[in-house]
N, C-alpha and C positions, 0 to 999 in steps of 0.2 A: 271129558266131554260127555253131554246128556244123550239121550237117545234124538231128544227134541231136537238138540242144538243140528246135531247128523242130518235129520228128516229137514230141519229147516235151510240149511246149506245146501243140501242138493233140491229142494223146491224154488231155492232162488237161483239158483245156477241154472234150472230147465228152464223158468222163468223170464229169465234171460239173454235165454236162447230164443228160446218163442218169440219174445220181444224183436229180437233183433231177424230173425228171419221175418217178422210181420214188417220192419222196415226198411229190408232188403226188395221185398217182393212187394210193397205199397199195400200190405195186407192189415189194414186198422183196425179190423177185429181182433186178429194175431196179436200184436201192439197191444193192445188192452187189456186180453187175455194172459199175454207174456210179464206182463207189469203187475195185474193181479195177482199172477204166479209169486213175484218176485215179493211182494207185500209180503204176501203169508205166508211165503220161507223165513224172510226178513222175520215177522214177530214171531213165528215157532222158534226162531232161533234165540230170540231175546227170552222167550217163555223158558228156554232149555237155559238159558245163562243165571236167568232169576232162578231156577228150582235149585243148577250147581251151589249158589250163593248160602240162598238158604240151609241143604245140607253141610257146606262148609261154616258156617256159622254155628249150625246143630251140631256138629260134630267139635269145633273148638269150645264152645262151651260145657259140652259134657266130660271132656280132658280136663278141664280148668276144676270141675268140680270135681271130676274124683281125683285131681292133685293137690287141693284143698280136704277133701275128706283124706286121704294118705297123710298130707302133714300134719292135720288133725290127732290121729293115732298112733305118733310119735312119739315116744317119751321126749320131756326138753331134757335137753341137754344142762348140768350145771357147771357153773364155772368158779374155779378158785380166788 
């Protein structure tokens, strides 16, 4: 888990909260505010998921190539 994906889970969880005291207490500003919150937890979180991806991608391809360069400098093997 990203740092993003952390920062973005707990701004949608306060967000949430906000939210829902703003419709505990008829407080519409709260409400809006709260939902705002909840948005830009919501895509920090998606941003933190997209950067995992991408690293996990950058990282299986780099494996794939230096185990293509290792079997590269293998002698073959011959067979009778």
């Amino acid at each position: 888990m990203t740092n993003d994906e952390l920062k973005g889970k707990m701004k949608d969880m306060e967000g949430r909260a906000e939210r829902q005291a703003g419709e505990w207490t008829g407080d519409a500003k709260k409400q809006a505010e709260g939902a705002k919150h909840q948005a830009e937890g919501k895509a920090q979180n998606f941003a933190g998921k997209a950067k995992q991806a991408g690293q996990d991608i950058k990282h299986d391809v780099s494996r794939d190539l230096e185990e293509d360069d290792a079997a590269k400098q293998r002698p073959e093997r011959k067979t009778a």
